[in-house]
PDB file of N, CA, C and O in Angstrom:
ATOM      1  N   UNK A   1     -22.103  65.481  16.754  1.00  0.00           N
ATOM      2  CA  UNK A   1     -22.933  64.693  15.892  1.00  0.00           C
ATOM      3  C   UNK A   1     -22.148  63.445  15.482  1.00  0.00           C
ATOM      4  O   UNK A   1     -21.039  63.692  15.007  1.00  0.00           O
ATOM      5  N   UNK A   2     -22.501  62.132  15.569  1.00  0.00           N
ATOM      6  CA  UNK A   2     -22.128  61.413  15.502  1.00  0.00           C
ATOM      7  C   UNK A   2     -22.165  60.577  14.038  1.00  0.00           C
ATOM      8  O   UNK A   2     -22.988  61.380  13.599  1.00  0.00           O
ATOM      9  N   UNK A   3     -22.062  60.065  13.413  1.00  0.00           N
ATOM     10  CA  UNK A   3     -22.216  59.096  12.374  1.00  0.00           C
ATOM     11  C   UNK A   3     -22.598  57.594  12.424  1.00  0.00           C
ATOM     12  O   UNK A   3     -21.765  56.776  12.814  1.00  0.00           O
ATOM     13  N   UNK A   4     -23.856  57.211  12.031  1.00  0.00           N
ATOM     14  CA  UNK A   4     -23.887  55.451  12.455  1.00  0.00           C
ATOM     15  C   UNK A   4     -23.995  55.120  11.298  1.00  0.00           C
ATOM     16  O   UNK A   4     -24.716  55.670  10.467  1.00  0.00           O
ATOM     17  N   UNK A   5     -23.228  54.107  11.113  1.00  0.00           N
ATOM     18  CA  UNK A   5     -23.295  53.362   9.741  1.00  0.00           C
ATOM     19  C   UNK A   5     -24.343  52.350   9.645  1.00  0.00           C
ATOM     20  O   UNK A   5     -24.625  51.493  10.483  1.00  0.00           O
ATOM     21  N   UNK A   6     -24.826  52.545   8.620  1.00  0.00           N
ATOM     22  CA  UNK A   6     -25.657  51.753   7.789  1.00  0.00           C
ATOM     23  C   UNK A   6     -25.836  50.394   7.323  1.00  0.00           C
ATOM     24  O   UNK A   6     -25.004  50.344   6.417  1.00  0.00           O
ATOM     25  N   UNK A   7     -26.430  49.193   7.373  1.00  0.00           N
ATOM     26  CA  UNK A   7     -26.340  47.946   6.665  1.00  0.00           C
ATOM     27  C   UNK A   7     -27.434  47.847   5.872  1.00  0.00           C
ATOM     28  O   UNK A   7     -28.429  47.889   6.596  1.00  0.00           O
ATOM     29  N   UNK A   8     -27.770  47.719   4.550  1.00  0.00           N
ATOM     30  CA  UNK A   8     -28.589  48.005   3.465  1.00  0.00           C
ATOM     31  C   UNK A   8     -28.995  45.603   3.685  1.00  0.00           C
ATOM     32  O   UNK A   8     -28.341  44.561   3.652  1.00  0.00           O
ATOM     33  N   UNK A   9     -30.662  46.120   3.909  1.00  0.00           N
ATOM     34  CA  UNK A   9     -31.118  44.570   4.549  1.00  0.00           C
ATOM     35  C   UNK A   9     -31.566  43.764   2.992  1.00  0.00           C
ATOM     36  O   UNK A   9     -31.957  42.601   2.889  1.00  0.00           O
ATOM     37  N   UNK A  10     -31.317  45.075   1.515  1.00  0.00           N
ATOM     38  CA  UNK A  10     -31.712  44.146   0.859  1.00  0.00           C
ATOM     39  C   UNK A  10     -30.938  43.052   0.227  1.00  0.00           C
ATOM     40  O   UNK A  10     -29.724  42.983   0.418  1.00  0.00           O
ATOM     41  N   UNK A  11     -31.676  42.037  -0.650  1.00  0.00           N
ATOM     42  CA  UNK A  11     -31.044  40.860  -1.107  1.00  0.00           C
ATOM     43  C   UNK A  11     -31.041  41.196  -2.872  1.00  0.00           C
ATOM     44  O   UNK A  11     -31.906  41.115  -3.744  1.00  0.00           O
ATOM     45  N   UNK A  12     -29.764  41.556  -2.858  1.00  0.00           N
ATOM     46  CA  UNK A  12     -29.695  41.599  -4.366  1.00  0.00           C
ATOM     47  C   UNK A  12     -29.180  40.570  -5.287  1.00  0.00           C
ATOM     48  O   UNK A  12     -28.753  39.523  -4.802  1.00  0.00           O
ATOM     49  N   UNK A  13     -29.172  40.786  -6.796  1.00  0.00           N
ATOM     50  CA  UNK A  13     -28.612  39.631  -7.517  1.00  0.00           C
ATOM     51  C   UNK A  13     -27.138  39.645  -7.406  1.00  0.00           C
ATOM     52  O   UNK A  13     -26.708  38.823  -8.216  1.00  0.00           O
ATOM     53  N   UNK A  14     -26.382  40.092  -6.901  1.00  0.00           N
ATOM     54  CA  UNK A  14     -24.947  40.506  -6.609  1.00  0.00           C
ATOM     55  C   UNK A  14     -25.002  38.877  -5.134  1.00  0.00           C
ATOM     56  O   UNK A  14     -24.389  37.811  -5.094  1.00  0.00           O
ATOM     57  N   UNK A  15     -25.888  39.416  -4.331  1.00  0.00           N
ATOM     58  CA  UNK A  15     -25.490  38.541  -3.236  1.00  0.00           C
ATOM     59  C   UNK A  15     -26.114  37.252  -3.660  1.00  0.00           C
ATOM     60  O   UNK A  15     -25.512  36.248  -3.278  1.00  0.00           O
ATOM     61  N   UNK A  16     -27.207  37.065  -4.377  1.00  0.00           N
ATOM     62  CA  UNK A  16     -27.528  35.933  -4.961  1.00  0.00           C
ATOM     63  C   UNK A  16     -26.285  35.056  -5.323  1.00  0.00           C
ATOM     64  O   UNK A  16     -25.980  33.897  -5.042  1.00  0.00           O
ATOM     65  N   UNK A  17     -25.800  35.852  -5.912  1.00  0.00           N
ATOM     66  CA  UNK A  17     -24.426  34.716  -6.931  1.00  0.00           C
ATOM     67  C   UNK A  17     -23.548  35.027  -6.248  1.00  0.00           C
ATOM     68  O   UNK A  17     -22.565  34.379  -6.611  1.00  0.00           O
ATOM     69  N   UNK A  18     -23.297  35.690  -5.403  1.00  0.00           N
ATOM     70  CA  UNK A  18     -21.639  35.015  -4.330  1.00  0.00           C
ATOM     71  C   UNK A  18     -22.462  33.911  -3.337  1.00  0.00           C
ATOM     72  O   UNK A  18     -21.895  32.860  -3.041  1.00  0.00           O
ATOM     73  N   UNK A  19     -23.530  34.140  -2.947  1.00  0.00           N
ATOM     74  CA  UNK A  19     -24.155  33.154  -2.246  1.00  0.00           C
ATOM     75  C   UNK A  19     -24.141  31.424  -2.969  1.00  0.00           C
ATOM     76  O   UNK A  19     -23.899  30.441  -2.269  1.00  0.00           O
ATOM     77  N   UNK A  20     -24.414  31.350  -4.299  1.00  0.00           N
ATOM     78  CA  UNK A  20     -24.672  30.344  -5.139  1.00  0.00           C
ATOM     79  C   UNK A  20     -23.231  29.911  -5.378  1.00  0.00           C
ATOM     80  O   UNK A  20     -23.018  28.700  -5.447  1.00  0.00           O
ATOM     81  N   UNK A  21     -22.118  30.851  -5.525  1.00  0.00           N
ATOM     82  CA  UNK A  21     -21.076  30.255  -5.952  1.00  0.00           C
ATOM     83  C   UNK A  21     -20.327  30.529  -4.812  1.00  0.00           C
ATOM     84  O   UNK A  21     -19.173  30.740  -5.183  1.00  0.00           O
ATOM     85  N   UNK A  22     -20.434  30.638  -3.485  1.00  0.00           N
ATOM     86  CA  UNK A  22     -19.765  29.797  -1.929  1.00  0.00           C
ATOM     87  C   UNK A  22     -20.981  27.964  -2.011  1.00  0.00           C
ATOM     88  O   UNK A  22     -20.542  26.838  -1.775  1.00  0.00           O
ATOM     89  N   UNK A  23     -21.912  28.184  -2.260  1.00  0.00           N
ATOM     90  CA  UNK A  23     -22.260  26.817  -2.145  1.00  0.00           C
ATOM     91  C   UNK A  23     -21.481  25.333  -3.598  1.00  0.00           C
ATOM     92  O   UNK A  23     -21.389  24.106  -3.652  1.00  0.00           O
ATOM     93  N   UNK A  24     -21.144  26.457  -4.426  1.00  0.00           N
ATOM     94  CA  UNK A  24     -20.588  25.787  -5.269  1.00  0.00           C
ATOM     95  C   UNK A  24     -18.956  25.293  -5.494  1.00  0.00           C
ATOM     96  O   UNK A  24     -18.383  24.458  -6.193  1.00  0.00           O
ATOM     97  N   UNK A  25     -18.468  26.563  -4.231  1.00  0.00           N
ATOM     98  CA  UNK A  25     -17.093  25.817  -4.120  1.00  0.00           C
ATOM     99  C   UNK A  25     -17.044  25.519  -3.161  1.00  0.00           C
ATOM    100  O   UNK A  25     -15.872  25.632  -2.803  1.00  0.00           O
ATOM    101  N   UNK A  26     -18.126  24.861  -1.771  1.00  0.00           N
ATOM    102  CA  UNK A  26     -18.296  24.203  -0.799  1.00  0.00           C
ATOM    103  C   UNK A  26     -18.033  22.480  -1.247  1.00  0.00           C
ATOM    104  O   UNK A  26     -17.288  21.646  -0.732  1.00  0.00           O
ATOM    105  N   UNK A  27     -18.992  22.372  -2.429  1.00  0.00           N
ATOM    106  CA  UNK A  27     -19.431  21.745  -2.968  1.00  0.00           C
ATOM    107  C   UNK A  27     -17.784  21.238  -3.558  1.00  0.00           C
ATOM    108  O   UNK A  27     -17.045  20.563  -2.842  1.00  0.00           O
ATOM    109  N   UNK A  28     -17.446  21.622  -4.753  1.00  0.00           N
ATOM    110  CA  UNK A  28     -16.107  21.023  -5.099  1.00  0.00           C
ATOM    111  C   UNK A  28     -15.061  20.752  -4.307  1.00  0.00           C
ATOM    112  O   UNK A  28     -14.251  19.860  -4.559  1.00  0.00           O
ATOM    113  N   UNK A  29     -14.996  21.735  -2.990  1.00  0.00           N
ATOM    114  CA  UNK A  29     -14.030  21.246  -2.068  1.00  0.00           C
ATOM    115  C   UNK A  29     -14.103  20.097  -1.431  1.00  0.00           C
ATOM    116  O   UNK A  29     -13.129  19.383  -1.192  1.00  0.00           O
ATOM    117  N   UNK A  30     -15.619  19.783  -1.029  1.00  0.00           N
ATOM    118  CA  UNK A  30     -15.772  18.704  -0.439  1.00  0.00           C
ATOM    119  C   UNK A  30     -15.460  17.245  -1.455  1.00  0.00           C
ATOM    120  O   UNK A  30     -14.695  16.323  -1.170  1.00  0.00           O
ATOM    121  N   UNK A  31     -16.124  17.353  -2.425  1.00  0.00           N
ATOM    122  CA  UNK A  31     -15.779  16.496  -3.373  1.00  0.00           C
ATOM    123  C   UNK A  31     -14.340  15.855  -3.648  1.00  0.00           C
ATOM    124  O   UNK A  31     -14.077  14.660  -3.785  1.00  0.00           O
ATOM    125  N   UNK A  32     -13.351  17.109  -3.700  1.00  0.00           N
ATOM    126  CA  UNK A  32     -11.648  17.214  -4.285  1.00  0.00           C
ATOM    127  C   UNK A  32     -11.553  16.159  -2.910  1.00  0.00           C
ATOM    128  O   UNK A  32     -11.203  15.017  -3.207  1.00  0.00           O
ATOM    129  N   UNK A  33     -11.745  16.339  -1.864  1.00  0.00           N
ATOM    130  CA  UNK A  33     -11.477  15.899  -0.196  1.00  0.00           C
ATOM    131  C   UNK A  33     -11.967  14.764  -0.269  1.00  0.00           C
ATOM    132  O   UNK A  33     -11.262  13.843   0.143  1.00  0.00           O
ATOM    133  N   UNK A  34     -12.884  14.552  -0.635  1.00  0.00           N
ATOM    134  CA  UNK A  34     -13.487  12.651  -0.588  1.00  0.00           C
ATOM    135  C   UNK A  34     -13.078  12.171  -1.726  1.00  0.00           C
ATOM    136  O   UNK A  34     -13.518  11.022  -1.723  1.00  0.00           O
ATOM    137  N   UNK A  35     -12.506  12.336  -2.702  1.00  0.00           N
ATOM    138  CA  UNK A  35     -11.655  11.880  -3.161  1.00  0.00           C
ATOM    139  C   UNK A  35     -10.191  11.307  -3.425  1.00  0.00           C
ATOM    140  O   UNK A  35      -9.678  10.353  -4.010  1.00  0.00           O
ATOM    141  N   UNK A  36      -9.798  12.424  -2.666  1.00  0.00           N
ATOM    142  CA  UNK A  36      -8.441  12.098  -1.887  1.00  0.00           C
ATOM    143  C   UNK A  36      -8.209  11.272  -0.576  1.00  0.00           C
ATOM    144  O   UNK A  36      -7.238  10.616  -0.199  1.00  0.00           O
ATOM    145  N   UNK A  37      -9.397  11.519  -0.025  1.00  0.00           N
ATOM    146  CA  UNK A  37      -9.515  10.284   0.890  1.00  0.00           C
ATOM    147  C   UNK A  37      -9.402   9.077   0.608  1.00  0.00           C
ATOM    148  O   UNK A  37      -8.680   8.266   1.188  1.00  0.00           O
ATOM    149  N   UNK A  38     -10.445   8.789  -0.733  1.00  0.00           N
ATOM    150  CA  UNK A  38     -10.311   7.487  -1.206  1.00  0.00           C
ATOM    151  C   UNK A  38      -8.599   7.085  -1.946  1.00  0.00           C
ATOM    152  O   UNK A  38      -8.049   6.018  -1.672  1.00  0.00           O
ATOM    153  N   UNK A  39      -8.035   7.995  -2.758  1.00  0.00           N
ATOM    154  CA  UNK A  39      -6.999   8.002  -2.837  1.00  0.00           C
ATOM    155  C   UNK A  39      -5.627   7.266  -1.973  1.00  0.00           C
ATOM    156  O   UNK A  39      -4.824   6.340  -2.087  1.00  0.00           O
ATOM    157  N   UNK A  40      -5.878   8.028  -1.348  1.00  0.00           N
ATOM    158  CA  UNK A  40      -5.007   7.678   0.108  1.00  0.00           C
ATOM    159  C   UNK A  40      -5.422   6.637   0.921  1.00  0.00           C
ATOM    160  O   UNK A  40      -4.592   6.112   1.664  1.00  0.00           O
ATOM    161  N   UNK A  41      -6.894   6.143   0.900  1.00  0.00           N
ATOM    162  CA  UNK A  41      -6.967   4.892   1.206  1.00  0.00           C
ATOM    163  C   UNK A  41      -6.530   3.683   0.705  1.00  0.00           C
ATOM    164  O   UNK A  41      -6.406   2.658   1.374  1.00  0.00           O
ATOM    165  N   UNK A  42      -6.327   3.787  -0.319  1.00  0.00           N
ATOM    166  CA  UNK A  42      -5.968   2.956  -1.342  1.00  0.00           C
ATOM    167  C   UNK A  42      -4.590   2.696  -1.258  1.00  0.00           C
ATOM    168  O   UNK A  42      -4.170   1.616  -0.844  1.00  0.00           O
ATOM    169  N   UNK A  43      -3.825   3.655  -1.641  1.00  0.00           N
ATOM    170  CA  UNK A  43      -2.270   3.933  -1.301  1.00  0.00           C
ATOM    171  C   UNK A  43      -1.791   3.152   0.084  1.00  0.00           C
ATOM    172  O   UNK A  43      -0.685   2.632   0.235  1.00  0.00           O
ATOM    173  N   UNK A  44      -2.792   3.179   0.997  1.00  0.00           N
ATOM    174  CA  UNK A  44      -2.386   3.104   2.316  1.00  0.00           C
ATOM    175  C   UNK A  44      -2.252   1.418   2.339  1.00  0.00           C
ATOM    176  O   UNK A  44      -1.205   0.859   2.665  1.00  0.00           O
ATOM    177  N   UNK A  45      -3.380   0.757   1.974  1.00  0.00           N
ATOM    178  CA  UNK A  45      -3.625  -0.624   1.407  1.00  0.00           C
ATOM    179  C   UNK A  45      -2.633  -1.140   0.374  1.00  0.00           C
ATOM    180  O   UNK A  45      -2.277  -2.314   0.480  1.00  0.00           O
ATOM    181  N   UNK A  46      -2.076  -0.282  -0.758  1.00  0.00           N
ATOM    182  CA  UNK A  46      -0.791  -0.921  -1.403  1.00  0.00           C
ATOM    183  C   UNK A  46       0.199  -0.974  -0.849  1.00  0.00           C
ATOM    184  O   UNK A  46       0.770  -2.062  -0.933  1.00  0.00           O
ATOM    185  N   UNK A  47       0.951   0.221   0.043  1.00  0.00           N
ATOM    186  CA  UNK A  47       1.491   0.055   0.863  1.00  0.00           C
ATOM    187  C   UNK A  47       1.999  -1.015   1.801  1.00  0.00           C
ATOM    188  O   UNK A  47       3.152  -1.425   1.934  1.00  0.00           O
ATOM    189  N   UNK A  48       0.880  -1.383   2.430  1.00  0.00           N
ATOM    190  CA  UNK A  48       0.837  -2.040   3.652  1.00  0.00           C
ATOM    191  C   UNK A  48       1.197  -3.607   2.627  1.00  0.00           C
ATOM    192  O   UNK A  48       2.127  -4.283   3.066  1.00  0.00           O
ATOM    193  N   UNK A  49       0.721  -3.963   1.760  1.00  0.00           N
ATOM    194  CA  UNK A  49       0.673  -4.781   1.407  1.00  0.00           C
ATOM    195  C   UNK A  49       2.161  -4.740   0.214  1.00  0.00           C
ATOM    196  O   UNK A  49       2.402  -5.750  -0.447  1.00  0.00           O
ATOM    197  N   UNK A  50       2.524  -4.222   0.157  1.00  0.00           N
ATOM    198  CA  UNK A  50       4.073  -3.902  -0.147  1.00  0.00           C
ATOM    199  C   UNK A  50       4.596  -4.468   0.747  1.00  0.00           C
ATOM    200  O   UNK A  50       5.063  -5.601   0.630  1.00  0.00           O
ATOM    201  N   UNK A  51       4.624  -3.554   2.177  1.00  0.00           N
ATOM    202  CA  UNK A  51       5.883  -4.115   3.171  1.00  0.00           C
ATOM    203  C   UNK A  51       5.456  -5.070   3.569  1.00  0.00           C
ATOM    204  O   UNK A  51       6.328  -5.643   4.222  1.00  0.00           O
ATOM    205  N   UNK A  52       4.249  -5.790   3.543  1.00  0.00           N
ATOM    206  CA  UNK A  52       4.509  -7.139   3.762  1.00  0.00           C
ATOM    207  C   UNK A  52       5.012  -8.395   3.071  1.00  0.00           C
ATOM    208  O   UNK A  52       5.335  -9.517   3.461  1.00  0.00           O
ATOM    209  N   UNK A  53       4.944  -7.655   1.659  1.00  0.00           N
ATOM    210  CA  UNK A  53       5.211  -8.220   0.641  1.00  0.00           C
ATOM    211  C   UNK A  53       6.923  -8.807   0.908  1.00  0.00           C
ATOM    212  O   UNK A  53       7.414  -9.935   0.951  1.00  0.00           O
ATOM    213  N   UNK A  54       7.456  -7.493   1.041  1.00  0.00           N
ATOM    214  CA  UNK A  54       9.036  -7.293   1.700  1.00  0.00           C
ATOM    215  C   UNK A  54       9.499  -7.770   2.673  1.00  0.00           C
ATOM    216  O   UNK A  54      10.671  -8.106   2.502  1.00  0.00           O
ATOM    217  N   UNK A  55       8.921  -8.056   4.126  1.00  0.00           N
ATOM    218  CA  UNK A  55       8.445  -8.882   4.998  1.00  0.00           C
ATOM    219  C   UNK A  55       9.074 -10.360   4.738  1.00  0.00           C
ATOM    220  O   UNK A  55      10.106 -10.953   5.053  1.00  0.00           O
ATOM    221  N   UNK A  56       8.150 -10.575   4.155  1.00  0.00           N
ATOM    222  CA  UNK A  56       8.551 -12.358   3.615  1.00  0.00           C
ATOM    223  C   UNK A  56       9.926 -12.106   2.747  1.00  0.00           C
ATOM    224  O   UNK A  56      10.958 -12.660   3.126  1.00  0.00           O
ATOM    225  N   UNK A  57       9.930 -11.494   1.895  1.00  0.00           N
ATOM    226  CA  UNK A  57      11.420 -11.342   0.944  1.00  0.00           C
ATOM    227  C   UNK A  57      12.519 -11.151   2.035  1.00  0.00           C
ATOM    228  O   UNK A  57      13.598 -11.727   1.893  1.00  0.00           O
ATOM    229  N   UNK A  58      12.321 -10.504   2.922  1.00  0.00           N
ATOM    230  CA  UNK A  58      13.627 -10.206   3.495  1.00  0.00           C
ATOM    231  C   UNK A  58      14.060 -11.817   4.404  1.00  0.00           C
ATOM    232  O   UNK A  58      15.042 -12.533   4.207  1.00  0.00           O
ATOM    233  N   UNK A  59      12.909 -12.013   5.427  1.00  0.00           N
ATOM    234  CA  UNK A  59      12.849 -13.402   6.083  1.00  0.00           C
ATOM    235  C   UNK A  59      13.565 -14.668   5.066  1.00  0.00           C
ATOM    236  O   UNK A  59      14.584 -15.273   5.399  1.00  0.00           O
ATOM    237  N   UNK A  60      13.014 -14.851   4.126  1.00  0.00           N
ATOM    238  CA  UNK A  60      13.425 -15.578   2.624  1.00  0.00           C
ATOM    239  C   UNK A  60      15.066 -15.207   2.805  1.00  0.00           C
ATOM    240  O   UNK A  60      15.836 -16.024   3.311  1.00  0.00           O
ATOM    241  N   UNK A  61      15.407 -14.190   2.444  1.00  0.00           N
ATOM    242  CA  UNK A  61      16.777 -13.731   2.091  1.00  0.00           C
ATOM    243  C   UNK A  61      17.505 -14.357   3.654  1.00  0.00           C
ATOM    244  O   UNK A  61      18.455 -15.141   3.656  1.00  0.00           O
ATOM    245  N   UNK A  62      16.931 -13.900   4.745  1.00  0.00           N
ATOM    246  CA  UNK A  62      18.041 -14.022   6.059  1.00  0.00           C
ATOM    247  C   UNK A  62      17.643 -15.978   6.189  1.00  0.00           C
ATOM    248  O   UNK A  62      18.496 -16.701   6.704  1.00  0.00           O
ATOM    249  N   UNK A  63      16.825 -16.353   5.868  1.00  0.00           N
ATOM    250  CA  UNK A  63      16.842 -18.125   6.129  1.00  0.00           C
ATOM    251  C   UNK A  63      17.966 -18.233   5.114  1.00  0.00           C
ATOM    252  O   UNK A  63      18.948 -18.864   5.504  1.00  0.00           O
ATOM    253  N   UNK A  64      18.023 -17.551   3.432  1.00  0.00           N
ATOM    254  CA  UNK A  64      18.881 -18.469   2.891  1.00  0.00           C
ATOM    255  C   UNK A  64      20.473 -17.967   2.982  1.00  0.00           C
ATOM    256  O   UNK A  64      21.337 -18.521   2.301  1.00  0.00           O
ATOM    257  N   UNK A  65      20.734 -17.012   3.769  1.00  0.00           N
ATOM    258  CA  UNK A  65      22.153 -16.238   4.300  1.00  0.00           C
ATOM    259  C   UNK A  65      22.792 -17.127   5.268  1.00  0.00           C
ATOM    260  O   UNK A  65      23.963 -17.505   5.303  1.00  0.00           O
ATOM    261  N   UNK A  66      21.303 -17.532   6.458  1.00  0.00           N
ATOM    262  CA  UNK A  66      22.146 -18.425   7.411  1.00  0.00           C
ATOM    263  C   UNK A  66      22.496 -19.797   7.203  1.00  0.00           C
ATOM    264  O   UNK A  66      23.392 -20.337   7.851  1.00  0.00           O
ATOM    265  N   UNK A  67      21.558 -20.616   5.974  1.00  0.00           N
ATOM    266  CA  UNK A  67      22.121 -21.776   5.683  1.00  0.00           C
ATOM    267  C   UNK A  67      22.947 -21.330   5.290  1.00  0.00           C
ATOM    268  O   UNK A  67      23.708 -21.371   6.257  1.00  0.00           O
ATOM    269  N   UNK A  68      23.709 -20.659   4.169  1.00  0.00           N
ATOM    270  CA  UNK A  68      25.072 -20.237   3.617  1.00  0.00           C
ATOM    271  C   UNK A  68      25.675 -20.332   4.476  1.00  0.00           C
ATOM    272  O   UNK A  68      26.649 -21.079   4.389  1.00  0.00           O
ATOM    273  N   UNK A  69      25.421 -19.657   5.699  1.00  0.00           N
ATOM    274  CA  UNK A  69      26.974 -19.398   6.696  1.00  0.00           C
ATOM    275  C   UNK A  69      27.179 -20.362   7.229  1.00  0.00           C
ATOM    276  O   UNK A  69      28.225 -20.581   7.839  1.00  0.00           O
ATOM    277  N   UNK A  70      25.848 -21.486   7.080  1.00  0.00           N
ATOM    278  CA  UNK A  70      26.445 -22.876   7.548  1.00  0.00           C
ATOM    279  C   UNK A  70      26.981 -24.017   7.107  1.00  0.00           C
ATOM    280  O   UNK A  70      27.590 -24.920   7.681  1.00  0.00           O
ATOM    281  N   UNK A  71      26.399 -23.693   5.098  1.00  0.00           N
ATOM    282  CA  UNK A  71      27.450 -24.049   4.669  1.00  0.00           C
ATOM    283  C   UNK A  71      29.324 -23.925   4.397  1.00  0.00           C
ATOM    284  O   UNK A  71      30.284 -24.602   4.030  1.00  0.00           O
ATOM    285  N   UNK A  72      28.995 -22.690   4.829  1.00  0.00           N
ATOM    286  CA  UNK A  72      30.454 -22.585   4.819  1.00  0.00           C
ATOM    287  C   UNK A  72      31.373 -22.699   6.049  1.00  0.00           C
ATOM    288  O   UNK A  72      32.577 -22.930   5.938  1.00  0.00           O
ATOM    289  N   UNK A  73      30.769 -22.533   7.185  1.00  0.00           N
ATOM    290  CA  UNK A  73      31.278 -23.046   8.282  1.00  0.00           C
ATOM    291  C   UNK A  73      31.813 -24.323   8.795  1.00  0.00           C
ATOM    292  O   UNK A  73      32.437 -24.589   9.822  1.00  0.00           O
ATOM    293  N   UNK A  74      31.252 -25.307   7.442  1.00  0.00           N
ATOM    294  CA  UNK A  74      31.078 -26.569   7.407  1.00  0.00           C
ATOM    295  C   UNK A  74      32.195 -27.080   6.386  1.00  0.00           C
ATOM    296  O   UNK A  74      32.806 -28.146   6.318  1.00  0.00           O
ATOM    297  N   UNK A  75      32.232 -25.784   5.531  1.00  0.00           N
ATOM    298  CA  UNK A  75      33.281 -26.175   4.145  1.00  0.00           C
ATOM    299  C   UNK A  75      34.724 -25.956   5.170  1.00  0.00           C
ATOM    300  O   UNK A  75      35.641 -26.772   5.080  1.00  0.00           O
ATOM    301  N   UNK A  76      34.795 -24.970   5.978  1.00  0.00           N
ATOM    302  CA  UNK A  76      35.781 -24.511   6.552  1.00  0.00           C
ATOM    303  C   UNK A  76      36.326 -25.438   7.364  1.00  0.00           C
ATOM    304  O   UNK A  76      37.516 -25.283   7.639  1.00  0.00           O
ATOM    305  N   UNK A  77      35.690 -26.468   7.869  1.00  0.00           N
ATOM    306  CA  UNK A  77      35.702 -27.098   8.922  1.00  0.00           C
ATOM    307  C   UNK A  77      36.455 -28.290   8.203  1.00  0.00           C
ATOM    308  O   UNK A  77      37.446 -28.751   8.770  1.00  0.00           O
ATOM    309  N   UNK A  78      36.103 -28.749   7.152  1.00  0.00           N
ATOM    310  CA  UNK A  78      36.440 -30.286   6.099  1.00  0.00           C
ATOM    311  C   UNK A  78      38.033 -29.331   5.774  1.00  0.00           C
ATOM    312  O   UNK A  78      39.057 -30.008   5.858  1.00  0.00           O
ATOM    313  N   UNK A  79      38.152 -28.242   5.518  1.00  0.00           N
ATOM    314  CA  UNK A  79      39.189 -27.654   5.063  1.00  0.00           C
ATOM    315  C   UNK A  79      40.440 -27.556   6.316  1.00  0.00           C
ATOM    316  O   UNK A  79      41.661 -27.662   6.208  1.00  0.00           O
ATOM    317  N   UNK A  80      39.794 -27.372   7.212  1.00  0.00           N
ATOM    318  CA  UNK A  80      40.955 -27.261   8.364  1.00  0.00           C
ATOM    319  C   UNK A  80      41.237 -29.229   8.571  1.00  0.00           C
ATOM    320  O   UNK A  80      42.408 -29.582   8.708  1.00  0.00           O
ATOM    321  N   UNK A  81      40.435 -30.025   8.573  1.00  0.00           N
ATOM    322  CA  UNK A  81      40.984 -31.242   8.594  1.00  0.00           C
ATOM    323  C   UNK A  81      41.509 -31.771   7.739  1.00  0.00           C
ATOM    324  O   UNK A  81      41.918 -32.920   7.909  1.00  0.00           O
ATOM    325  N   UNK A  82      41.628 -31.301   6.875  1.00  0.00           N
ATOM    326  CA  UNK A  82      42.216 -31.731   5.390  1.00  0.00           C
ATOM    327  C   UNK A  82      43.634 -31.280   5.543  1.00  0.00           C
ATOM    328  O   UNK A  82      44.590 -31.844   5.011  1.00  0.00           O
ATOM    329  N   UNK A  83      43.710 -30.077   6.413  1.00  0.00           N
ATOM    330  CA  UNK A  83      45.016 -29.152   6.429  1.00  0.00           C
ATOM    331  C   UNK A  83      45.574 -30.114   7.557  1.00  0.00           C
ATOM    332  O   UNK A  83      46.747 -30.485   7.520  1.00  0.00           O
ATOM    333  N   UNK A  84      44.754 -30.487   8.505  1.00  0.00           N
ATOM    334  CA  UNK A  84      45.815 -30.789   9.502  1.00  0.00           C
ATOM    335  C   UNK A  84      46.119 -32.512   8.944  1.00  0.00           C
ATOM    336  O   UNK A  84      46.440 -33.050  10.004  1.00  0.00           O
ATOM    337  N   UNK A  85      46.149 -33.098   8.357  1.00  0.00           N
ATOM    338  CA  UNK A  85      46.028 -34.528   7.803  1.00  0.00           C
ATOM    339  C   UNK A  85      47.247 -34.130   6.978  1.00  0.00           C
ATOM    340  O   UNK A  85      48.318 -34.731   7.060  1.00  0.00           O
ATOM    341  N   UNK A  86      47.076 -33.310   6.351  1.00  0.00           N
ATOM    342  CA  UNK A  86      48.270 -32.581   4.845  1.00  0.00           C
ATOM    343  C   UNK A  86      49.777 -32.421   5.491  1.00  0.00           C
ATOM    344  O   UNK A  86      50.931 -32.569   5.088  1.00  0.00           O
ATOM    345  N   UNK A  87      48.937 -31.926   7.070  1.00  0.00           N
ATOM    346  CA  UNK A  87      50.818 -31.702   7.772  1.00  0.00           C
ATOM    347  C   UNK A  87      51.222 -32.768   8.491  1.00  0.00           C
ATOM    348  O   UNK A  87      52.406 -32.664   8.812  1.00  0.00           O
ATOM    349  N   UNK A  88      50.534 -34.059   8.985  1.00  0.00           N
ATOM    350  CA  UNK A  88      50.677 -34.931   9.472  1.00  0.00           C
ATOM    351  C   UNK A  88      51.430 -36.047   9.164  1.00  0.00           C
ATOM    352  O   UNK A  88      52.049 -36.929   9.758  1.00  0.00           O
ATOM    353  N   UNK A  89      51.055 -35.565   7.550  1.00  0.00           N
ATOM    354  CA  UNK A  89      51.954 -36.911   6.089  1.00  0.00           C
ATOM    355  C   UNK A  89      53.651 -36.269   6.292  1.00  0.00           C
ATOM    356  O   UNK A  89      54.098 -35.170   6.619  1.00  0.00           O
ATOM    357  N   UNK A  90      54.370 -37.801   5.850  1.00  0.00           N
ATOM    358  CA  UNK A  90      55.708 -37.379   6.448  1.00  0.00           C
ATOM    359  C   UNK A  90      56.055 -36.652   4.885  1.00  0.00           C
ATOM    360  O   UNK A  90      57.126 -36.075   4.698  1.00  0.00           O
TER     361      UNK A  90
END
């Protein structure tokens, strides 16, 4: 003799409200998620607009490094003729 199990087809108030409250945390999950989307869209846009921000700052910084090194390449240069003029005098 065998045993077959049973599935009871009715709809009770038990399944009513797990039914109502899976649509209700369908519902907030999706929400929490499109929100964070927008979130992170946003972020993604400050971001971007950060490192470009940085972009130009750094470019800025290396134009005014290499005039420096050419000013001083230049100071160095008046300095070595100055030196060799200095040893030239009796």
């Amino acid at each position: 003799m065998t045993i077959v199990p049973s599935v009871d087809n009715r709809i009770s108030t038990g399944n009513l409200l797990l039914a109502g409250s899976m649509l209700v945390a369908v519902a907030v999950a999706w929400g929490n998620l499109s929100g964070r989307a927008e979130n992170m869209a946003s972020d993604i846009t400050a971001v971007t607009a950060q490192a470009t921000a940085n972009e130009a700052r750094i470019r800025a910084l290396e134009t005014a490094t290499a005039r420096q090194d050419e000013r001083m390449i230049l100071i160095l240069d008046s300095l070595r003729k100055i030196e060799g003029r200095l040893e030239k005098q009796p």
